[in-house]
PDB file of N, CA, C and O in Angstrom:
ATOM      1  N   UNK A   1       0.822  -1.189   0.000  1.00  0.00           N
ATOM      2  CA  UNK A   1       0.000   0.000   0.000  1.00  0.00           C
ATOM      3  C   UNK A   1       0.866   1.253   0.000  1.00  0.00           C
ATOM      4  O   UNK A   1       0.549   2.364  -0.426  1.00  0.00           O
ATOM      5  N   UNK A   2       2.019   0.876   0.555  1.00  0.00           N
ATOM      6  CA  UNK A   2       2.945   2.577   0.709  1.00  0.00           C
ATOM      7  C   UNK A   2       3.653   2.654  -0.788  1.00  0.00           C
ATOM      8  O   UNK A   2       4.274   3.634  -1.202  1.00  0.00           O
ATOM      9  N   UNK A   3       3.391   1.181  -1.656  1.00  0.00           N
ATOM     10  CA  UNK A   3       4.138   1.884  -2.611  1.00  0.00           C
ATOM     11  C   UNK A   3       3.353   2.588  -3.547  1.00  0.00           C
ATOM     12  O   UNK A   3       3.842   3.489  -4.228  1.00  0.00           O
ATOM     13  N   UNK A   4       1.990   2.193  -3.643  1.00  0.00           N
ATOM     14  CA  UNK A   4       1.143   2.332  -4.236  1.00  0.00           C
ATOM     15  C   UNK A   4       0.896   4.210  -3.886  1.00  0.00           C
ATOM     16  O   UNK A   4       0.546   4.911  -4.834  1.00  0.00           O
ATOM     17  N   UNK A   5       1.101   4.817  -2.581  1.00  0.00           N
ATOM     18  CA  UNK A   5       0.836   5.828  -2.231  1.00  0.00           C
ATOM     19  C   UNK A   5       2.113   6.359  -2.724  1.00  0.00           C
ATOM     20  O   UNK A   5       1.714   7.293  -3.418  1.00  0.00           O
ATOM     21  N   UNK A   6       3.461   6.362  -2.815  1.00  0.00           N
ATOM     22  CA  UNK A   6       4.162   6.850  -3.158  1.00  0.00           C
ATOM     23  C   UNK A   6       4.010   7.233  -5.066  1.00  0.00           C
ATOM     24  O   UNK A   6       3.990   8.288  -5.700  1.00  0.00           O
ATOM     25  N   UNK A   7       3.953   6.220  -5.337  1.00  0.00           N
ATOM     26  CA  UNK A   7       3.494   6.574  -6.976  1.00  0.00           C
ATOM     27  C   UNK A   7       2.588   7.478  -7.013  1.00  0.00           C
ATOM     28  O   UNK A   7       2.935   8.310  -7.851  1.00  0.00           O
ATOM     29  N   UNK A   8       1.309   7.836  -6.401  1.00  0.00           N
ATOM     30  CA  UNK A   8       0.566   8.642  -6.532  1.00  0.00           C
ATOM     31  C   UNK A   8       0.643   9.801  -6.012  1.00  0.00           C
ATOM     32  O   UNK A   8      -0.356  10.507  -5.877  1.00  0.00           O
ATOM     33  N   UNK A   9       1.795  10.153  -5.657  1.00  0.00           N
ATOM     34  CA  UNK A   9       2.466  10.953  -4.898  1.00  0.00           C
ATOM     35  C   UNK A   9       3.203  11.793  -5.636  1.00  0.00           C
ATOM     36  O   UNK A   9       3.074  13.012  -5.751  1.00  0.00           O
ATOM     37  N   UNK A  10       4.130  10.937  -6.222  1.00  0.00           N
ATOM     38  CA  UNK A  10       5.186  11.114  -7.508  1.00  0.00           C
ATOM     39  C   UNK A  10       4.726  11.747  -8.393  1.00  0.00           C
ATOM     40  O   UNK A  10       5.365  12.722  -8.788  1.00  0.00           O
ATOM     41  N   UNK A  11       3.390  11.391  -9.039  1.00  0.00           N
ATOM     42  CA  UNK A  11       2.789  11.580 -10.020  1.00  0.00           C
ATOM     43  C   UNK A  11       2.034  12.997  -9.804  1.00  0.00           C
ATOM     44  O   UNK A  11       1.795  13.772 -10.730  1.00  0.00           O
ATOM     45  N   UNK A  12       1.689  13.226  -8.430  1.00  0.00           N
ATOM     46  CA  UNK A  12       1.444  14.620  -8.017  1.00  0.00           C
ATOM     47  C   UNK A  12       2.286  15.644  -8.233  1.00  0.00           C
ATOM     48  O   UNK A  12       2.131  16.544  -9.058  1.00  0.00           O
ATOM     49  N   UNK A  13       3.213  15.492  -7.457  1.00  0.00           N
ATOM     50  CA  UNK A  13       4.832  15.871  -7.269  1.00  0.00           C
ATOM     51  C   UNK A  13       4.968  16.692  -8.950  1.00  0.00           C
ATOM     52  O   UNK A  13       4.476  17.755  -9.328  1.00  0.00           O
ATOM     53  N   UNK A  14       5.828  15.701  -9.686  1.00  0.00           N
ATOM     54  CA  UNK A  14       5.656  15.236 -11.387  1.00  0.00           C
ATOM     55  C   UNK A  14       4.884  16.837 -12.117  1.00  0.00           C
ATOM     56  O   UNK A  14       5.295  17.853 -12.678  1.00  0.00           O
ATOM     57  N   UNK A  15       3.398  16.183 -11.625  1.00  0.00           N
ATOM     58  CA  UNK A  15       2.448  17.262 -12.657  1.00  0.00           C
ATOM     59  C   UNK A  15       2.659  18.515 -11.834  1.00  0.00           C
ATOM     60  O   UNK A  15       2.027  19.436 -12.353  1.00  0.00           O
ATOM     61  N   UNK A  16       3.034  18.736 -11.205  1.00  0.00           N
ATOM     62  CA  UNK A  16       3.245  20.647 -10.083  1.00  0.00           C
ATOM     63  C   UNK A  16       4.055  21.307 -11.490  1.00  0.00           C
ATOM     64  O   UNK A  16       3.693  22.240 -12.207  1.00  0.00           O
ATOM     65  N   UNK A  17       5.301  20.430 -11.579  1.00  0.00           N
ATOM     66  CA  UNK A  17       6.597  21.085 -12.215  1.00  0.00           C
ATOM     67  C   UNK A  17       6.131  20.698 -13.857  1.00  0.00           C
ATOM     68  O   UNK A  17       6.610  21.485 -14.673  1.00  0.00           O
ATOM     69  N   UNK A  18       5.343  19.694 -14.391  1.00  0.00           N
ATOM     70  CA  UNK A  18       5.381  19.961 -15.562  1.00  0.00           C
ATOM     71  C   UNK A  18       4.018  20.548 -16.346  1.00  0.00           C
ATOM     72  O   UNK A  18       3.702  20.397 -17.526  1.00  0.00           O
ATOM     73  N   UNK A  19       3.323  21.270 -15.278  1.00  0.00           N
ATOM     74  CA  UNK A  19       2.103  22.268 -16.129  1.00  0.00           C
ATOM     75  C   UNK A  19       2.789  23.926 -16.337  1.00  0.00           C
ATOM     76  O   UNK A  19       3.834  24.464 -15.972  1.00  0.00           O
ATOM     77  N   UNK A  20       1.790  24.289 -16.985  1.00  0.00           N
ATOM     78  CA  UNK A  20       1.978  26.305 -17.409  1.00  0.00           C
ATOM     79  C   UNK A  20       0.491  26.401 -17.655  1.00  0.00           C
ATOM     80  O   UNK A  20      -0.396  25.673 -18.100  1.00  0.00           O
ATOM     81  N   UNK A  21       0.617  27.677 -17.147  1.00  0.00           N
ATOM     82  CA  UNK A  21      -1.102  28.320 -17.316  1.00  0.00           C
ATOM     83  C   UNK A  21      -1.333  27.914 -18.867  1.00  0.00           C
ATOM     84  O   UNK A  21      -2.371  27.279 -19.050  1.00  0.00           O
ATOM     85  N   UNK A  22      -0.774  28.094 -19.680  1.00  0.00           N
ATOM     86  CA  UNK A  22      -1.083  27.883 -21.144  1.00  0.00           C
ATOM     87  C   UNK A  22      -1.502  26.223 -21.209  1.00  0.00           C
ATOM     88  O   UNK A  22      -2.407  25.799 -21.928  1.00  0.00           O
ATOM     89  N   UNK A  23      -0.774  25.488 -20.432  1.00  0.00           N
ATOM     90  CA  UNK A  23      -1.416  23.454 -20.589  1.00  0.00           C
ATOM     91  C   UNK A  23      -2.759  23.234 -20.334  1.00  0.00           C
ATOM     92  O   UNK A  23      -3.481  22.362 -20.817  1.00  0.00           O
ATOM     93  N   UNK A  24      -3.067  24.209 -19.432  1.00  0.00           N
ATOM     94  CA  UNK A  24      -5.055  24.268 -19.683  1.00  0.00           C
ATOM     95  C   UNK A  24      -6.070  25.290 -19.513  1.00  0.00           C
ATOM     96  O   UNK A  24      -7.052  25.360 -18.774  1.00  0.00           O
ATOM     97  N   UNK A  25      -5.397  26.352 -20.715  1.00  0.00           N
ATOM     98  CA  UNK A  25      -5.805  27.149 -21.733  1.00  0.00           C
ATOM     99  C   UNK A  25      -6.394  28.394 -20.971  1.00  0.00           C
ATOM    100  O   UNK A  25      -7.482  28.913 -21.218  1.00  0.00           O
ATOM    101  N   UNK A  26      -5.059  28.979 -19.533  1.00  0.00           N
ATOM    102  CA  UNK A  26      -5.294  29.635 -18.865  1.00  0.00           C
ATOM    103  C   UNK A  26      -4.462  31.096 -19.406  1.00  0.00           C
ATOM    104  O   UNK A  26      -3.440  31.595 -18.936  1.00  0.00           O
ATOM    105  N   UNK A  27      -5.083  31.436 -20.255  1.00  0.00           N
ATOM    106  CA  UNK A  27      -4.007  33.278 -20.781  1.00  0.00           C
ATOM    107  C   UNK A  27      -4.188  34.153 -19.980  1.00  0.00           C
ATOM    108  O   UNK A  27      -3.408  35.086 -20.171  1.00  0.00           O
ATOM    109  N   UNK A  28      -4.813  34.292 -19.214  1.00  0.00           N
ATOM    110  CA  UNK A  28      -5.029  35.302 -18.322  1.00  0.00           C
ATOM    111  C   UNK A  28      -4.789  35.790 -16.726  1.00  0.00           C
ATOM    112  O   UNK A  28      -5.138  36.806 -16.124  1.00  0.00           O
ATOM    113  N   UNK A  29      -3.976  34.507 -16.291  1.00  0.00           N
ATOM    114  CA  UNK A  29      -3.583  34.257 -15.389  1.00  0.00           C
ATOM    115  C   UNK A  29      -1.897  34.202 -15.185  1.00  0.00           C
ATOM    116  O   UNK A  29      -1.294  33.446 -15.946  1.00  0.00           O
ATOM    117  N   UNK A  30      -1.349  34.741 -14.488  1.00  0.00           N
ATOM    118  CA  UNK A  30      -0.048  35.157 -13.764  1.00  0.00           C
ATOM    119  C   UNK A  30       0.560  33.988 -13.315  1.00  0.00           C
ATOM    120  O   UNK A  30       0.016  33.145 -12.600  1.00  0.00           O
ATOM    121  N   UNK A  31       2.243  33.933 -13.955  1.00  0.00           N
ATOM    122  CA  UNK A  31       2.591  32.253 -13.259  1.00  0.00           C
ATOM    123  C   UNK A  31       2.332  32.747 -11.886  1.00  0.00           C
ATOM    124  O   UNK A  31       1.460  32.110 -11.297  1.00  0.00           O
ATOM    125  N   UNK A  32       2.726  33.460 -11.408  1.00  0.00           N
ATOM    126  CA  UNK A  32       2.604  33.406  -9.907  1.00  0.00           C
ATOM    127  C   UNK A  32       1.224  32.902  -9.122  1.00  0.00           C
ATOM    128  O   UNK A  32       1.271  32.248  -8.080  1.00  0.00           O
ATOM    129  N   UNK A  33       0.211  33.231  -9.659  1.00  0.00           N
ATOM    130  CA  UNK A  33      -1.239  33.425  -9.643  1.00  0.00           C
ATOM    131  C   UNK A  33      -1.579  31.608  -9.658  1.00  0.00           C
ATOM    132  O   UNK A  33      -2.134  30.831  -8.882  1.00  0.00           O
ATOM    133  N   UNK A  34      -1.019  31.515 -10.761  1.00  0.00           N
ATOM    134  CA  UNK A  34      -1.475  29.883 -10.998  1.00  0.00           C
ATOM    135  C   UNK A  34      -0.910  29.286 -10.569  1.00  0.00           C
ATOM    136  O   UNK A  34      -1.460  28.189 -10.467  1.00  0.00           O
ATOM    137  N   UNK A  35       0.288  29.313 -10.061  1.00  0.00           N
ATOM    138  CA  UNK A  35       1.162  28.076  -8.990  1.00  0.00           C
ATOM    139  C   UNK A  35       0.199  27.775  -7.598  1.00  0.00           C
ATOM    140  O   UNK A  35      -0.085  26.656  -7.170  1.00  0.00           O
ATOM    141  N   UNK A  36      -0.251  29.190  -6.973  1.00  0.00           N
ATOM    142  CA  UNK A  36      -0.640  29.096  -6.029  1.00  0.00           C
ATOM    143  C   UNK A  36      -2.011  28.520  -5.998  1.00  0.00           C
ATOM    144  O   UNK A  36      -2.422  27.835  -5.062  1.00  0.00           O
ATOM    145  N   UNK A  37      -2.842  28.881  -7.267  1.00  0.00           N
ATOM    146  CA  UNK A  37      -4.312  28.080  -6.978  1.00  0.00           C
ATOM    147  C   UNK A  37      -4.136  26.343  -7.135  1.00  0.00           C
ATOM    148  O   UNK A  37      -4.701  25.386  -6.606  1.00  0.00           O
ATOM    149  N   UNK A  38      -2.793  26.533  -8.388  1.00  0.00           N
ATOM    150  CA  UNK A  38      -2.237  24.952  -8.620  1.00  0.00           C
ATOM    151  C   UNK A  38      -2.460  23.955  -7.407  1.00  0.00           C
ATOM    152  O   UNK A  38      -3.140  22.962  -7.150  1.00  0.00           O
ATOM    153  N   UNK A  39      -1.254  24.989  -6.639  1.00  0.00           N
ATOM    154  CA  UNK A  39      -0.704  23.998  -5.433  1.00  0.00           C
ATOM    155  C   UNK A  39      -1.895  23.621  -4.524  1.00  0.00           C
ATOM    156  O   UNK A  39      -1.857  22.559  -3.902  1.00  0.00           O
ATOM    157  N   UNK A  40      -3.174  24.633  -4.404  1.00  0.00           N
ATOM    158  CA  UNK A  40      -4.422  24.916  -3.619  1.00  0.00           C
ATOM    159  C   UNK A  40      -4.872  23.096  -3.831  1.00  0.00           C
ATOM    160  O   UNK A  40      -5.119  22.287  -2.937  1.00  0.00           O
ATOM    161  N   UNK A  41      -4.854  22.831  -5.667  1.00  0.00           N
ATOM    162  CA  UNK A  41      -5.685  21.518  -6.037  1.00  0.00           C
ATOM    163  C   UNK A  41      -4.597  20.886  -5.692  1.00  0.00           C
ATOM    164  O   UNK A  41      -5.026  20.135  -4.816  1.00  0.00           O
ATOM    165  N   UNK A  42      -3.151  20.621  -5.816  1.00  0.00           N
ATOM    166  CA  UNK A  42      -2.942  19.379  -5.580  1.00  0.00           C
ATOM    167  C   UNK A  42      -2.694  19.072  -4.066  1.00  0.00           C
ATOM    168  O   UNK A  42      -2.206  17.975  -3.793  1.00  0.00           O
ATOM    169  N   UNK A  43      -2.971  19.896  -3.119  1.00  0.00           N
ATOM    170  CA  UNK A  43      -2.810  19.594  -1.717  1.00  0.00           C
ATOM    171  C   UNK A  43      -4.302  18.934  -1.722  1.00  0.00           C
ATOM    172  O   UNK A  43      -4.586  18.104  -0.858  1.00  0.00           O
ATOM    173  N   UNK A  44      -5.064  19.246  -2.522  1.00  0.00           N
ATOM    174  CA  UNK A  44      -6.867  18.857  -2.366  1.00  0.00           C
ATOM    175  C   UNK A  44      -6.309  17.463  -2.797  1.00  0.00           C
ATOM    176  O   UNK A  44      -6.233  16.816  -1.753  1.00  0.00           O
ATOM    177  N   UNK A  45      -5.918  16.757  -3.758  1.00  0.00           N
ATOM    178  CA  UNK A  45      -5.814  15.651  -4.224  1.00  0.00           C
ATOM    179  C   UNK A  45      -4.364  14.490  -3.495  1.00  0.00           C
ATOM    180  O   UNK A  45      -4.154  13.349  -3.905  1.00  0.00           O
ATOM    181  N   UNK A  46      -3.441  15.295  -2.214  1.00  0.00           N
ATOM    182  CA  UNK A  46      -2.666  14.861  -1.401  1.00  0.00           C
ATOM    183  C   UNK A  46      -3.224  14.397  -0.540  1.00  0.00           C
ATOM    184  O   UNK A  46      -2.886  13.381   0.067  1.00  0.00           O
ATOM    185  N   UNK A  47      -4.826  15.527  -0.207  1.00  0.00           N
ATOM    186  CA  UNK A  47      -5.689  14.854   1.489  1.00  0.00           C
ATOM    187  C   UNK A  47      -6.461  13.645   0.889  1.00  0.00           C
ATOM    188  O   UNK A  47      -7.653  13.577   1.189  1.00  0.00           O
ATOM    189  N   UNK A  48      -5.811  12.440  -0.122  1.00  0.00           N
ATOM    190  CA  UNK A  48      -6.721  11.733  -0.510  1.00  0.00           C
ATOM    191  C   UNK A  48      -7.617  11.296  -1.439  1.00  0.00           C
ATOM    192  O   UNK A  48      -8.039  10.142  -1.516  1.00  0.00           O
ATOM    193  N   UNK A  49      -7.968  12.384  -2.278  1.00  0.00           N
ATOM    194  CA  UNK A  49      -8.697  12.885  -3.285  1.00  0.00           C
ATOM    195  C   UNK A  49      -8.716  12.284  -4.696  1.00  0.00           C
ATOM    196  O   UNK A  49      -9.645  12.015  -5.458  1.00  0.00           O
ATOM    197  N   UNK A  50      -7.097  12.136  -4.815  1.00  0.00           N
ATOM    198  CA  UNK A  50      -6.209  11.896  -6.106  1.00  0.00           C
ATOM    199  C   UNK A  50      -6.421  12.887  -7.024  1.00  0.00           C
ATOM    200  O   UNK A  50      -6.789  14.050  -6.862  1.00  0.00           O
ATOM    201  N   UNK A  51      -6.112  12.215  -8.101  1.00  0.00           N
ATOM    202  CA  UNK A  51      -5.655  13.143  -9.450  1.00  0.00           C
ATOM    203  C   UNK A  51      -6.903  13.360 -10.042  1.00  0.00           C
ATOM    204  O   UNK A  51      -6.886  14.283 -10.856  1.00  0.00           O
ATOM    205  N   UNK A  52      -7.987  12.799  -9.891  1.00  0.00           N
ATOM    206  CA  UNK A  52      -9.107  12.911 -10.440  1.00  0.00           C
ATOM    207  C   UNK A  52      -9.357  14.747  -9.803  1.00  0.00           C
ATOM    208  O   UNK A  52      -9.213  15.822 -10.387  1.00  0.00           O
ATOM    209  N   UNK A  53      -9.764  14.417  -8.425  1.00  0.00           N
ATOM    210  CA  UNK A  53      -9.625  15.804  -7.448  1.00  0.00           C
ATOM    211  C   UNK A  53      -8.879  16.720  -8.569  1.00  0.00           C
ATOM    212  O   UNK A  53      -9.603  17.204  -9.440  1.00  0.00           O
ATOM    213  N   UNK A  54      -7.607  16.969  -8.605  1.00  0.00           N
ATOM    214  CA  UNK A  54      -7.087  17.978  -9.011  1.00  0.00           C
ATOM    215  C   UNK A  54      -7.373  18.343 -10.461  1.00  0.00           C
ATOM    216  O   UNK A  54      -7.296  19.555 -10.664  1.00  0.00           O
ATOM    217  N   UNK A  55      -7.700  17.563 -11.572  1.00  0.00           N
ATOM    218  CA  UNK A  55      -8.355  17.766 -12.655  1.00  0.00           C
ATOM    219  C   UNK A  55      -9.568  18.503 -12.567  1.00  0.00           C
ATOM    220  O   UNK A  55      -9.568  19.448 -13.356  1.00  0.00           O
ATOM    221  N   UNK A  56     -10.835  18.383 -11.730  1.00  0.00           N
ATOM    222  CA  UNK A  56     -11.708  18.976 -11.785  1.00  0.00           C
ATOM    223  C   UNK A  56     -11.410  20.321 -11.067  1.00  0.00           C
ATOM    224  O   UNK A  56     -12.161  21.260 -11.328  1.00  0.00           O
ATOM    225  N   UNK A  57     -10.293  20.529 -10.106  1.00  0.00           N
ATOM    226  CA  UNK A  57      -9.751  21.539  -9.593  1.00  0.00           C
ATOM    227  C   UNK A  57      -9.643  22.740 -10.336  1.00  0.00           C
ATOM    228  O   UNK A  57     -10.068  23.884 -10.173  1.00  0.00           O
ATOM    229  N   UNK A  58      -8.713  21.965 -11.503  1.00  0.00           N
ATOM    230  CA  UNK A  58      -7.934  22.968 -12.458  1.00  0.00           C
ATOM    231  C   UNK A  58      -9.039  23.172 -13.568  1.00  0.00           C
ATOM    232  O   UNK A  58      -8.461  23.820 -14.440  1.00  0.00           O
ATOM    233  N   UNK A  59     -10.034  22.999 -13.878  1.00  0.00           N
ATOM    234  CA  UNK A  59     -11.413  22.983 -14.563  1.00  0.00           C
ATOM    235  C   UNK A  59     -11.519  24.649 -14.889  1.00  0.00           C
ATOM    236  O   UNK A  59     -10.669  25.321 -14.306  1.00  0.00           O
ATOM    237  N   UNK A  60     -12.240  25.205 -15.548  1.00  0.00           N
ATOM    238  CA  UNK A  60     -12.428  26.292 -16.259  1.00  0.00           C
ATOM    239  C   UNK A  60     -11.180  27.617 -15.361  1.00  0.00           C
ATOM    240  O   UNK A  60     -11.538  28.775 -15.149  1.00  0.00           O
ATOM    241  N   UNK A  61      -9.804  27.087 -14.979  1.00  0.00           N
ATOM    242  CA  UNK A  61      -8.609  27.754 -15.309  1.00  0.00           C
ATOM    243  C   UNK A  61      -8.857  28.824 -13.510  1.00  0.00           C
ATOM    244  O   UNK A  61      -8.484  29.897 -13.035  1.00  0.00           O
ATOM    245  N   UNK A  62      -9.863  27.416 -13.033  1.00  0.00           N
ATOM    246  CA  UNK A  62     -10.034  27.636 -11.361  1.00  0.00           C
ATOM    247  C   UNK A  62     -11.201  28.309 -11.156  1.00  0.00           C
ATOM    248  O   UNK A  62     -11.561  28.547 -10.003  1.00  0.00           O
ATOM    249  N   UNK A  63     -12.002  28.734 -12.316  1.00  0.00           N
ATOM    250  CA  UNK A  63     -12.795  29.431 -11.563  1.00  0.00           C
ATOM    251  C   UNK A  63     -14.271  28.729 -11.266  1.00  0.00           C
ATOM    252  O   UNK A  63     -15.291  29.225 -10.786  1.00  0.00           O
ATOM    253  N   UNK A  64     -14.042  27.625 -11.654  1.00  0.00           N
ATOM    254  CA  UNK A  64     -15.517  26.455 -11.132  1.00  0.00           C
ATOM    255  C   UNK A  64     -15.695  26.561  -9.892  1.00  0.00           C
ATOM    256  O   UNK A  64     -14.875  27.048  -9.114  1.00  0.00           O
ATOM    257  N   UNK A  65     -16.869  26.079  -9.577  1.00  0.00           N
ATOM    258  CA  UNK A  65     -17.218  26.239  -7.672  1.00  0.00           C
ATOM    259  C   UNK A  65     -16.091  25.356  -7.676  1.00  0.00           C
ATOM    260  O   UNK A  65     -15.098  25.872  -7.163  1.00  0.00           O
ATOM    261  N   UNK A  66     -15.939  24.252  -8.071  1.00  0.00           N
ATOM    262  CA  UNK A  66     -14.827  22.874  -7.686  1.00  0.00           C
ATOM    263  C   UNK A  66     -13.622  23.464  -7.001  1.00  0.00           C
ATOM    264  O   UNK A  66     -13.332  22.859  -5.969  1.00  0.00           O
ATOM    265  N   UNK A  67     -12.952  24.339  -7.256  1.00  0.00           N
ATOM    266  CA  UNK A  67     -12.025  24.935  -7.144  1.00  0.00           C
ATOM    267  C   UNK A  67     -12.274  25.524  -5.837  1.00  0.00           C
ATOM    268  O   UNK A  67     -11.640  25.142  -4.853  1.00  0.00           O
ATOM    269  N   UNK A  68     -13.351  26.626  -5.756  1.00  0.00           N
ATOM    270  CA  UNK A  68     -13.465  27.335  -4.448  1.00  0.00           C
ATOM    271  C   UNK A  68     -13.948  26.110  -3.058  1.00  0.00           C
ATOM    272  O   UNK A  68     -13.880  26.386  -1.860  1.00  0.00           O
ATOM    273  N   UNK A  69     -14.339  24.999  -3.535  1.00  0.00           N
ATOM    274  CA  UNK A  69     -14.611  24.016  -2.278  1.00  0.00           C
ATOM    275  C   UNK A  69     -13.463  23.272  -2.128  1.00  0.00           C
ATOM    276  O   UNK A  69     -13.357  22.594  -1.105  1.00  0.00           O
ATOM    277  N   UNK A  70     -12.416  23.265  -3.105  1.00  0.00           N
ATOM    278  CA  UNK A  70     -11.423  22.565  -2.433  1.00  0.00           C
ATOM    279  C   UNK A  70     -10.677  23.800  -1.793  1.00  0.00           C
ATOM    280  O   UNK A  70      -9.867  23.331  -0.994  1.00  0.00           O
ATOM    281  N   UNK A  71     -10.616  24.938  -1.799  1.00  0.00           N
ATOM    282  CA  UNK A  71      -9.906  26.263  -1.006  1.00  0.00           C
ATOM    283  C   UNK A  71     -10.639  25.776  -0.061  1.00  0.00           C
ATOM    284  O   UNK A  71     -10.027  25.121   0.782  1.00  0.00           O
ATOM    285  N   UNK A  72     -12.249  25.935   0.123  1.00  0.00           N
ATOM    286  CA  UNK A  72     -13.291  25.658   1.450  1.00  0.00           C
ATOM    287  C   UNK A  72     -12.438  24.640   2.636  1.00  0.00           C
ATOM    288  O   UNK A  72     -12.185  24.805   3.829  1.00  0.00           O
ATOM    289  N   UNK A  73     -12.123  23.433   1.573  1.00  0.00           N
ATOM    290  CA  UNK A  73     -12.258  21.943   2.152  1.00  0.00           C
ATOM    291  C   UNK A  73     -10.408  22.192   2.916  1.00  0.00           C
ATOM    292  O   UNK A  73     -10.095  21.600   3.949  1.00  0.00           O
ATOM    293  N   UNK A  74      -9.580  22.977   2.296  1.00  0.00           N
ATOM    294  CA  UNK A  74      -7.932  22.929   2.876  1.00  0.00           C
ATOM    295  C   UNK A  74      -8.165  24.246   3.873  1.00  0.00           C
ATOM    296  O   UNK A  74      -7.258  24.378   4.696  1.00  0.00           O
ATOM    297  N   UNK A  75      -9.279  25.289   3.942  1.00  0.00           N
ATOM    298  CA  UNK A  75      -9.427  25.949   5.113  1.00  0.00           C
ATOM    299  C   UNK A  75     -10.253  25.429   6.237  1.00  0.00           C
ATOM    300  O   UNK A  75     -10.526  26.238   7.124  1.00  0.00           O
ATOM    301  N   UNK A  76     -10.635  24.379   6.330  1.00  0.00           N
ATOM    302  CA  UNK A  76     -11.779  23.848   7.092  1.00  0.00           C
ATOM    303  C   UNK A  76     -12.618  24.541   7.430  1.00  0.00           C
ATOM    304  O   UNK A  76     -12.586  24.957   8.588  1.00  0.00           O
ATOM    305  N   UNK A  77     -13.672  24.924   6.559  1.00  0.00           N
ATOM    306  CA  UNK A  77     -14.356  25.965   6.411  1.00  0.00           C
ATOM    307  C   UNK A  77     -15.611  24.649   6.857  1.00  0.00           C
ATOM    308  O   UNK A  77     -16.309  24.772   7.863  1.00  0.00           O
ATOM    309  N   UNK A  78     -15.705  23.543   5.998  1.00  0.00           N
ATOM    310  CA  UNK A  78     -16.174  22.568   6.813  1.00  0.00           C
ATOM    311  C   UNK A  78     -15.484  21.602   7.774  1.00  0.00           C
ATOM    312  O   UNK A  78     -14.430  20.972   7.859  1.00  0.00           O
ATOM    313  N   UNK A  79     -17.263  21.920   8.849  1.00  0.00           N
ATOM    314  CA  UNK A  79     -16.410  21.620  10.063  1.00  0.00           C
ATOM    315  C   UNK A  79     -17.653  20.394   9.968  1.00  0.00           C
ATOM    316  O   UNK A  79     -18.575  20.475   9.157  1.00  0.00           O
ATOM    317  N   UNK A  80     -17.465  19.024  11.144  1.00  0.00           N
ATOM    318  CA  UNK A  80     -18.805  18.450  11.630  1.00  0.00           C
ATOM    319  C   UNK A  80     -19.516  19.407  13.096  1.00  0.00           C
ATOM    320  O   UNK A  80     -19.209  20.208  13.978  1.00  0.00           O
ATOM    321  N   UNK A  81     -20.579  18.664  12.576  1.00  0.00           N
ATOM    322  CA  UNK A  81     -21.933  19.667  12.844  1.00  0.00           C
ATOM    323  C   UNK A  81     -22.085  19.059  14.219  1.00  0.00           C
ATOM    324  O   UNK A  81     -21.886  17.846  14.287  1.00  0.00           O
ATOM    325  N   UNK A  82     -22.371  19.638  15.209  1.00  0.00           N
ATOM    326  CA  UNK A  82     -22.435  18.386  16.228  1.00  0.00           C
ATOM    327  C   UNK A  82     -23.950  18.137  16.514  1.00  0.00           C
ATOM    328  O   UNK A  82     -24.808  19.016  16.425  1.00  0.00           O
ATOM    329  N   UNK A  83     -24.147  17.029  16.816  1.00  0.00           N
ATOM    330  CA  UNK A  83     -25.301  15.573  16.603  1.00  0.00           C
ATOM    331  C   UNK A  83     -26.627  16.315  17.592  1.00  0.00           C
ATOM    332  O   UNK A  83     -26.572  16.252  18.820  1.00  0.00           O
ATOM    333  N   UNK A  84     -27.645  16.921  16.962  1.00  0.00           N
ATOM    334  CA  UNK A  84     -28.609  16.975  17.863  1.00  0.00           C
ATOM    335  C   UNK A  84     -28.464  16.261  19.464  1.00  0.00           C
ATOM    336  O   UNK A  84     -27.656  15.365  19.709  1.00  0.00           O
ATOM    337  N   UNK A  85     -29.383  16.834  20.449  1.00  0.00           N
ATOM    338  CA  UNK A  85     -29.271  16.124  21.858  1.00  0.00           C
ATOM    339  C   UNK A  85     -30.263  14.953  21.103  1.00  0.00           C
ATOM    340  O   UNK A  85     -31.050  15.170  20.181  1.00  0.00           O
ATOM    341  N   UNK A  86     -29.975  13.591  21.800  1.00  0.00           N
ATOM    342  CA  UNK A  86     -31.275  12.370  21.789  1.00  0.00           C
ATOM    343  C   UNK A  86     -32.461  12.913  22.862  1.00  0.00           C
ATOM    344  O   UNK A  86     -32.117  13.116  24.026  1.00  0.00           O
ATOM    345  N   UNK A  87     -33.299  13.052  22.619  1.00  0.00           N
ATOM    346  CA  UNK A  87     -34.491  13.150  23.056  1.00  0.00           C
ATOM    347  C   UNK A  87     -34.954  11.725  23.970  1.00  0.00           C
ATOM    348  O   UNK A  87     -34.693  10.638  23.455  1.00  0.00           O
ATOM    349  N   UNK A  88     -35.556  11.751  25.158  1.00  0.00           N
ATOM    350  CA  UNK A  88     -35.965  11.066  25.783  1.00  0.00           C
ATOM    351  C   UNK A  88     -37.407  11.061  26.255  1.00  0.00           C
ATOM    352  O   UNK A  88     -37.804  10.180  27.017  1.00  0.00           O
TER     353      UNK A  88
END
């Protein structure tokens, strides 16, 4: 299982250093700008998520809700709710 997590790891790792705003058809955006929403999805797809996660991340060049719930989901913006009292 750890090697299996390391490959998918790698492969995270890997795609950081070999995208550019231009690999998914982002012109309007600042390398600086896009590293950081970058890094936003692949920490979303590190807590577990995978690569699927970070594809829909990087989806219309970040500005899909997808994008703002994985910012949500790495600020713990969701929290659990705590459990009604049981009624007696």
């Amino acid at each position: 299982m750890s090697k299996l997590f390391f490959v998918v790891f790698l492969c995270l790792i890997i795609s950081v250093f070999a995208i550019s705003p231009a690999d998914i058809g982002c012109t309007d955006i600042s390398q600086a700008d896009f590293d950081e929403k970058n890094n936003n999805c692949i920490k979303c797809g590190e807590d577990g998520f995978g690569e699927e996660m970070v594809n829909r991340c990087r989806d219309k060049c970040f500005t899909d809700n997808f994008y703002q719930s994985c910012v949500d989901l790495l600020n713990k913006v969701y929290e659990e709710k705590d459990t009604p009292p049981v009624q007696e």
